[in-house]
VOMARLUM-692244 format. One record per residue (C-alpha): x, y, z. Coordinates in Angstrom, 2 decimals. Layout:
<<X Y Z>>,
...
END
This chain:
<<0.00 0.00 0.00>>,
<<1.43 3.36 -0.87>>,
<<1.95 5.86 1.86>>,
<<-0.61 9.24 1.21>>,
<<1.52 12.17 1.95>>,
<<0.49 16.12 1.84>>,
<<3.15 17.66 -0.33>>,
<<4.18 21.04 0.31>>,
<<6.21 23.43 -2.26>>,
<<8.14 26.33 -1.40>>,
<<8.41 24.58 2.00>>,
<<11.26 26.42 3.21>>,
<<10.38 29.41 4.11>>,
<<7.16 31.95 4.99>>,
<<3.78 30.87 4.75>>,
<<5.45 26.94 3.64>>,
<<6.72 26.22 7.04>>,
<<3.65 26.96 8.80>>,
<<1.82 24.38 6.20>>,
<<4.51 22.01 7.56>>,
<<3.72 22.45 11.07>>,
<<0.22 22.91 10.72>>,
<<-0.41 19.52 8.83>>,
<<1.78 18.05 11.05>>,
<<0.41 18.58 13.80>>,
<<-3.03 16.89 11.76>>,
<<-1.06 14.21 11.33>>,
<<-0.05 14.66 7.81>>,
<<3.14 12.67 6.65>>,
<<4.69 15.28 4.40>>,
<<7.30 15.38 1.92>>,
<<8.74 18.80 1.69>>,
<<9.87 20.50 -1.36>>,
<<12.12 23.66 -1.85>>,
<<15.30 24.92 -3.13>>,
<<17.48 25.47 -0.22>>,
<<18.12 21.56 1.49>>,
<<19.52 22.39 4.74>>,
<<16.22 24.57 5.70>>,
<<14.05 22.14 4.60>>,
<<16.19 19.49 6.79>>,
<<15.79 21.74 9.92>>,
<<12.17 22.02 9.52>>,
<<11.49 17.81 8.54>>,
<<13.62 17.65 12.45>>,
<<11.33 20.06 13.97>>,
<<7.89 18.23 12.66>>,
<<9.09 15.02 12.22>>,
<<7.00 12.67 9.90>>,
<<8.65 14.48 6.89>>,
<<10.88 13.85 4.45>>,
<<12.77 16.54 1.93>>,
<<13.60 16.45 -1.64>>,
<<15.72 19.75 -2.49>>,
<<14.55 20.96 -6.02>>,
<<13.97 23.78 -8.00>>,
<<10.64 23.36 -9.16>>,
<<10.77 26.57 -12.12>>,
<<13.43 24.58 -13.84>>,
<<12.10 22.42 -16.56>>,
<<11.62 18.51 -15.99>>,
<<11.43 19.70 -12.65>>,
<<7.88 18.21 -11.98>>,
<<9.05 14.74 -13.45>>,
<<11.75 14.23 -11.02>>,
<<9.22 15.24 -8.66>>,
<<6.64 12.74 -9.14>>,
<<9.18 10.09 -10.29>>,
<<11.08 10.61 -6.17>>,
<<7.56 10.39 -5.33>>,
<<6.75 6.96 -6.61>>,
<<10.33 5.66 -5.74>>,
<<9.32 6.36 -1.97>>,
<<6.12 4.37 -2.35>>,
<<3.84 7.40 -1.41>>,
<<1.07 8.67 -2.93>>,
<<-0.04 12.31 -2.87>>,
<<-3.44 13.03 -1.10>>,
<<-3.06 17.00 -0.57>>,
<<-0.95 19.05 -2.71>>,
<<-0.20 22.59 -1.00>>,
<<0.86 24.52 -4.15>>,
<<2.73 27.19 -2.41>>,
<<6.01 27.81 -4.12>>,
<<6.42 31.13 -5.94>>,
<<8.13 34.46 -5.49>>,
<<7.40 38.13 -6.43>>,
<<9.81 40.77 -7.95>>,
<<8.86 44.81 -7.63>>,
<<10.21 47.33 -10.33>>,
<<8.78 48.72 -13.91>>,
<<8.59 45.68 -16.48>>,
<<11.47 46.88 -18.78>>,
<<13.95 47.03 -16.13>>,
<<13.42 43.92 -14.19>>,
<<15.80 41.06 -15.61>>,
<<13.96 39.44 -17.97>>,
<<15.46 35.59 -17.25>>,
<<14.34 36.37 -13.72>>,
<<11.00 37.65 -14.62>>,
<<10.36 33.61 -16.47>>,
<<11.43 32.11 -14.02>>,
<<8.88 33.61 -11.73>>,
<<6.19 33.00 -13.84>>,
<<7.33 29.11 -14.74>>,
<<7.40 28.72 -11.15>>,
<<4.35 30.84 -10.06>>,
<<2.32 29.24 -12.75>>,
<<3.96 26.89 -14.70>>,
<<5.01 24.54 -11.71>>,
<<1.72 24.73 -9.90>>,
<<0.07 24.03 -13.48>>,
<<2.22 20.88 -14.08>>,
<<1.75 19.37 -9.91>>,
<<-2.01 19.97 -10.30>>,
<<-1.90 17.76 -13.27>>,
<<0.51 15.10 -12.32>>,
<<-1.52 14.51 -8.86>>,
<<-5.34 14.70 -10.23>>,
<<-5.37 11.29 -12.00>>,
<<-4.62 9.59 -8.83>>,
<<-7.11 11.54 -6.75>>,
<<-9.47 11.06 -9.14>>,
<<-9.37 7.29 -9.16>>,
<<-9.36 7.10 -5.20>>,
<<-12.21 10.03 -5.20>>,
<<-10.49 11.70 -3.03>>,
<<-7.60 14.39 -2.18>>,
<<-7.36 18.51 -2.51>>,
<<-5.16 20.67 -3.27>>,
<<-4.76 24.33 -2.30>>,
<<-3.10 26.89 -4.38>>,
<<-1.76 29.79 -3.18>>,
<<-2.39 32.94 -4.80>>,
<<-2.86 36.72 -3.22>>,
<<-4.87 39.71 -3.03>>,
<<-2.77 40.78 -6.23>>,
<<-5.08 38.30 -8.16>>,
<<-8.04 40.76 -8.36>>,
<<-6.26 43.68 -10.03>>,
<<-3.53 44.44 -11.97>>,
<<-0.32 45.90 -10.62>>,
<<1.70 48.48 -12.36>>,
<<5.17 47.77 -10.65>>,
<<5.11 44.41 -10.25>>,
<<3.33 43.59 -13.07>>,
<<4.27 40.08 -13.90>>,
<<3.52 38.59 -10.16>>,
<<-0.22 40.56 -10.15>>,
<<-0.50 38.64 -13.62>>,
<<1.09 35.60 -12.32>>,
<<-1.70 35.36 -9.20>>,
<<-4.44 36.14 -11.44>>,
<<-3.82 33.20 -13.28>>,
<<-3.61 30.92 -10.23>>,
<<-7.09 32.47 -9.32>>,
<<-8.79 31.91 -12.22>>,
<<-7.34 28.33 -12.93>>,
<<-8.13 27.40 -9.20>>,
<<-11.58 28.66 -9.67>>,
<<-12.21 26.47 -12.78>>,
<<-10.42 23.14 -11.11>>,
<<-12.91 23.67 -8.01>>,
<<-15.84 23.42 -10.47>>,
<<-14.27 20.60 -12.70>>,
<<-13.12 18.32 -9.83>>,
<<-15.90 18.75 -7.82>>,
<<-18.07 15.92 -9.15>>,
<<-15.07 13.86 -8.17>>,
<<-14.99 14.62 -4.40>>,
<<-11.95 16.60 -5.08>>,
<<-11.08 20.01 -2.97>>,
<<-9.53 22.58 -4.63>>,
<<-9.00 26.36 -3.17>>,
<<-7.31 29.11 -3.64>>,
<<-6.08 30.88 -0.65>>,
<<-5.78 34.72 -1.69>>,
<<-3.59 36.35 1.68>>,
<<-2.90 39.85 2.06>>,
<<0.30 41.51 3.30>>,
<<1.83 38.68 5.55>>,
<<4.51 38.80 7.66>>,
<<7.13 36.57 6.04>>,
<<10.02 37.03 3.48>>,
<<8.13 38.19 0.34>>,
<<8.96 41.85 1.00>>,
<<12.58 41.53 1.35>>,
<<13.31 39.33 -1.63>>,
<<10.53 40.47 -4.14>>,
<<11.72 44.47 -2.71>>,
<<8.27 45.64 -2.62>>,
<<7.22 48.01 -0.41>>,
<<3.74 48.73 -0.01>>,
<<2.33 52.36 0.25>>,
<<-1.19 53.77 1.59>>,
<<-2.56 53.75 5.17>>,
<<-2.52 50.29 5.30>>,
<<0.29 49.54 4.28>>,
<<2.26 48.63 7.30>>,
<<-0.36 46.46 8.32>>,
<<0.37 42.61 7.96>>,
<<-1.26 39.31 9.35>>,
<<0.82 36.63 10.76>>,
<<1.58 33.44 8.94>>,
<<0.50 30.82 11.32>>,
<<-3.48 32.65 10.54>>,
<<-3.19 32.98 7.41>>,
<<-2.55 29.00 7.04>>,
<<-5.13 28.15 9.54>>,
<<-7.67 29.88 7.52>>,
<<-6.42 28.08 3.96>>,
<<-6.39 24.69 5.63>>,
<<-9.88 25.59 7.26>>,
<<-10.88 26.35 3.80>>,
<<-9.83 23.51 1.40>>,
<<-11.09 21.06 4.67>>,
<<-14.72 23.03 3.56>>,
<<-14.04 23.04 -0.09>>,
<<-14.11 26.64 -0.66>>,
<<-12.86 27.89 -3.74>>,
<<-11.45 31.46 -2.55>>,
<<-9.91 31.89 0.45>>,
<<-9.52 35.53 1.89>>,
<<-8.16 36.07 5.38>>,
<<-9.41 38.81 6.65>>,
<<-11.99 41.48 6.63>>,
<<-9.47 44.25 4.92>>,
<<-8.48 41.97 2.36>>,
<<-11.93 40.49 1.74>>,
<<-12.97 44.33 1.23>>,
<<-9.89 44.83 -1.50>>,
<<-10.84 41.61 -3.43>>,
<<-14.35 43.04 -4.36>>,
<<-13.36 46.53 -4.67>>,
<<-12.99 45.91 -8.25>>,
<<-16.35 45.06 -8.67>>,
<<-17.46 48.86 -7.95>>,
<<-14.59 50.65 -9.35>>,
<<-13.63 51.38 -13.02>>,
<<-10.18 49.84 -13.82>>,
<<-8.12 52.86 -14.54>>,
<<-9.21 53.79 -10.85>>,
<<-8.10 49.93 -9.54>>,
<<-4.40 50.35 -10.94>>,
<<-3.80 54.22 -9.90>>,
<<-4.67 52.37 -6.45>>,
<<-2.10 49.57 -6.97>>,
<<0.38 51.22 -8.30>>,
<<3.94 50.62 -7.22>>,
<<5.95 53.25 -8.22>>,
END
């Protein structure tokens, strides 16, 4: 009998440790994925029932080797936490444009390829969920960092449409849309957030407990928060041109 694991991407660091600890703590047996090996290490010792595999998942063939370490371990993957992904902030034409690909094979193009590799098998057990993680950025568009707004609308809208398809199935799928969060993103993407609210943040540990919550209720969007659930329908009420003045970055 295979082992059912929860796989978590992007697993070593922000909101992708606190998956680990919180599914742990369910009981999860996890298999942790992520770039940097000796973080993911220290965090399978901390919730013990894990098991790392160090991989860079926007690299091509990346999901392959994925799935293929999978199988050689005898597991099979009940809940996929889609969570890897990074942001970069500056005007289009002078971001590196490599780096800019790379964020959106991993953003979308790795999250894409998982959701694809695991559904066959969930669909012949009926049963499994996956979560994708997305952002408040997925409702508008944002001048600045144009490519990760675009990047988290497509993870939106292709979450949405796998809810609906994989439903019939008794397959979860959600999309958990956070707001500012207290983690890394800021330092590494170098955005910096402007307005009155912008030095307001939630922590990570709620922000998980409220996607988990979700996907365990099969709710397609996930918004933590009253703020943020305010933001993700302003665009509903306001004409566009008035939506990207507001998100504008610089």
């Amino acid at each position: 009998m295979a082992k059912p694991v929860a796989l978590v991407t992007g697993a070593s660091a922000g909101l992708g440790v606190e998956f680990a600890r919180q599914l742990s703590a369910k009981g999860h047996r996890l298999v942790l994925v992520a770039r940097r090996k000796d973080r993911l290490e220290d965090l399978a010792r901390e919730v013990g029932n894990a098991r790392v595999v160090a991989l860079d998942l926007s690299e091509p063939g990346a999901t392959a080797k994925l799935m293929a370490n999978v199988a050689k371990a005898g597991e099979t993957i009940e809940l996929l936490i889609n969570n890897a992904g990074f942001g970069l902030a500056g005007r289009f034409v002078e971001l590196d444009a490599d780096r800019q690909r790379e964020m959106v094979d991993l953003n979308c193009g790795a999250l894409e390829e998982l959701s694809r590799a695991v559904l066959p098998g969930m669909i012949s057990r009926k049963s499994g969920g996956i979560l994708n993680v997305a952002s408040t950025a997925a409702f508008q568009p944002g001048p600045g960092m144009s490519v990760y707004f675009a990047t988290k609308a497509f993870v939106l809208s292709f979450s949405e449409a796998l809810h609906d398809e994989m439903k019939p199935h008794g397959i979860k799928v959600s999309c958990l849309c956070p707001g500012p969060t207290r983690t890394e993103f800021r330092e590494v993407s170098g955005f910096k957030p402007k307005g009155p609210g912008s030095k307001q943040s939630a922590d990570a540990a709620s922000v998980v407990q409220a996607g988990i919550k979700g996907l365990e209720s099969n709710q397609a969007i996930v918004v933590p928060g009253l703020a943020n659930k305010v933001i993700s329908q302003v665009n509903r009420f306001l004409p566009r041109a008035v939506m990207r003045r507001a998100a504008r970055m610089r």
